[in-house]
C-alpha positions in Angstrom: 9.6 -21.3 -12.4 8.2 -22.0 -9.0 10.7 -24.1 -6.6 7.6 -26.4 -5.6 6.3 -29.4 -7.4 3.2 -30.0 -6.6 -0.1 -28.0 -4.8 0.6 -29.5 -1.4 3.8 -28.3 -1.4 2.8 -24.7 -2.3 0.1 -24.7 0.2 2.5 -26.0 2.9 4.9 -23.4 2.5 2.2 -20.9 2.3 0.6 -21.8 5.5 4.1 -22.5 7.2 5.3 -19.1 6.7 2.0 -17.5 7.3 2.0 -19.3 10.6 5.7 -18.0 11.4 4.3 -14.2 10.7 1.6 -14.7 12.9 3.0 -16.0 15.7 5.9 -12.7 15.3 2.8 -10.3 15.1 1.1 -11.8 18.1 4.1 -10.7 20.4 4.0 -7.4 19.1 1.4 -4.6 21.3 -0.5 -3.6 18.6 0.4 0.2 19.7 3.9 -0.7 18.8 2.5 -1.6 15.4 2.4 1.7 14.3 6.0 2.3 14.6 8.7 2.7 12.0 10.5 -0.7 11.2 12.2 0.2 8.4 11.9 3.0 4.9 8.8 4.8 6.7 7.3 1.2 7.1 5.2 0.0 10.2 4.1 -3.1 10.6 0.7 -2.4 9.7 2.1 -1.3 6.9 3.4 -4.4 5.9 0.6 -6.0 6.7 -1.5 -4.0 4.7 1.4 -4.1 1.7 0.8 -8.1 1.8 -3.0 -8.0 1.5 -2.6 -5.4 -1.5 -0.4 -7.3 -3.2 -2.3 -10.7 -2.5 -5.3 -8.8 -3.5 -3.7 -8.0 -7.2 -2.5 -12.0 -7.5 -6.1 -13.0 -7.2 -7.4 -10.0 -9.7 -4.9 -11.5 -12.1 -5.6 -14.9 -11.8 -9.6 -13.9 -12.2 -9.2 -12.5 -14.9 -7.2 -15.0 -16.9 -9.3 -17.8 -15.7 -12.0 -15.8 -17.3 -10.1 -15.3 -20.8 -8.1 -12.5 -20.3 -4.4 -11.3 -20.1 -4.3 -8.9 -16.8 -1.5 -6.3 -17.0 0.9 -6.8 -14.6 1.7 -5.4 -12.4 -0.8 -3.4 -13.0 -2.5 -1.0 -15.2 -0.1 1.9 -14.3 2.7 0.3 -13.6 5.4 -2.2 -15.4 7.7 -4.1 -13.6 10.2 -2.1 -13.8 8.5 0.2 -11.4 8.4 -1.9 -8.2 9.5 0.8 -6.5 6.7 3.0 -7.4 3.7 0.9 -7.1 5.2 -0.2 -4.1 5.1 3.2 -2.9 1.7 4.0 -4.2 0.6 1.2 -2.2 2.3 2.6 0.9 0.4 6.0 0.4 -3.3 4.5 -0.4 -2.8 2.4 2.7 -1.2 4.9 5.3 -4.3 6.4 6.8 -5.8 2.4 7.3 -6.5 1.4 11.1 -4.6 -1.8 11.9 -7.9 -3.6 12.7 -8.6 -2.8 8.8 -5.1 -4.1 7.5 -5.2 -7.0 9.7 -8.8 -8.0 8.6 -7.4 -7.6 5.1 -4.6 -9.1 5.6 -6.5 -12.5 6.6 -9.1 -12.3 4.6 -6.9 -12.1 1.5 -4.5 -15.1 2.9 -7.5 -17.2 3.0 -9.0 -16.3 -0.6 -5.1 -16.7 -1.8 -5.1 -20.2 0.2 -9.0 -21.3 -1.7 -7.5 -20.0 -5.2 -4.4 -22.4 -4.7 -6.1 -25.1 -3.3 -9.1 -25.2 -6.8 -6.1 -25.2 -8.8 -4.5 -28.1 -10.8 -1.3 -28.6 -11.1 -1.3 -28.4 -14.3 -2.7 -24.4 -14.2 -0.3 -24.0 -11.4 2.9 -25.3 -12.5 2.7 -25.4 -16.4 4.5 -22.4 -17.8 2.6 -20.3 -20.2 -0.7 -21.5 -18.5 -1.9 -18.2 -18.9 -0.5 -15.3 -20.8 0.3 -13.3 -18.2 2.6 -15.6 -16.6 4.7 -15.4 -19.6 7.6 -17.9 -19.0 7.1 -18.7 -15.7 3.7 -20.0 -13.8 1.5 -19.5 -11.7 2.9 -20.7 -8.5 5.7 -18.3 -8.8 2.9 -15.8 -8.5 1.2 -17.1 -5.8 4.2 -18.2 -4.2 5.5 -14.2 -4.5 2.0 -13.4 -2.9 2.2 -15.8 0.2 5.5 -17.6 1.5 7.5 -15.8 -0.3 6.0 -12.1 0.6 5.4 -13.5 3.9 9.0 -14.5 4.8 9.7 -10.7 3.6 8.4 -9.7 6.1 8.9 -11.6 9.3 12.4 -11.2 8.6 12.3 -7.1 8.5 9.7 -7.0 11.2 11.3 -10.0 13.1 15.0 -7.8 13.1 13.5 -4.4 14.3 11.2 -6.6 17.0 14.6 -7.9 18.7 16.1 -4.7 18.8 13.5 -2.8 20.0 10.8 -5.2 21.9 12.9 -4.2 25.3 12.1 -0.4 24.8 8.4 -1.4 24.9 8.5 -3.9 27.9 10.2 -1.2 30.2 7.0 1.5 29.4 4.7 -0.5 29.9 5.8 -1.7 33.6 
């Protein structure tokens, strides 16, 4: 069950921890974005992690606005298997330039932000809305795809940052 009550709120957090990620990823040299922060991860990886995963929030939510009952996570995967798909995502996307993942990345955040925003909150906070919510809603999906995904994030890239941003500073003087 989603911790928000209404749209606003949803689309507050949403664009508040969005904001927080960008402002992170703006002091980072994009060079340096290409480094390990943590499991293999860059992040560009992250960032193209979030847009894969925002991607498959709006394919479900398509698809059960049209009548359907998406399988989630996904066709291959259950969710037991986080892990997995997690890492098939890593592997499709390791070979993306960052330009890509970042255009992605914000293209995705704004479709996510336009799918919230036609919403009710009715469809977004009613559980069992659609099938494939099953007991929760769809805000905890959505949420899972922005705030929630995006906090993720700025806290593992935010950690390596301070430890490392120093070690970039003194090459490039």
């Amino acid at each position: 069950m989603s911790r928000f009550a209404t749209k606003e709120e949803l689309l507050e957090d949403a664009i508040t921890a969005r904001l927080k990620l960008d402002t992170l990823l703006a002091t980072i040299p994009d060079r340096a974005k290409y480094d390990e922060v943590t499991d293999g991860m860059s992040t560009k990886d992250f960032i193209a992690h979030r847009a894969e995963w925002g991607r498959m929030a709006l394919a479900w939510h398509v698809e059960a606005r049209a009548g359907g009952n998406p399988a989630v996570p996904s066709d291959d995967y259950t969710w037991g298997q986080l892990k997995e798909l997690n890492a098939d995502i890593h592997t499709r996307h390791a070979d993306m330039p960052l330009d890509d993942a970042q255009r992605a990345f914000d293209s995705v955040n704004d479709q996510l932000i336009e799918a919230i925003d036609a919403c009710s909150d009715d469809e977004l906070f009613a559980k069992h809305y659609y099938d494939f919510t099953a007991s929760s809603d769809l805000a905890t999906y959505f949420t899972s795809a922005t705030g929630g995904h995006y906090r993720s994030a700025y806290k593992y890239i935010n950690r390596w940052w301070r430890a490392n941003k120093d070690t970039y500073a003194i090459t490039e003087s």
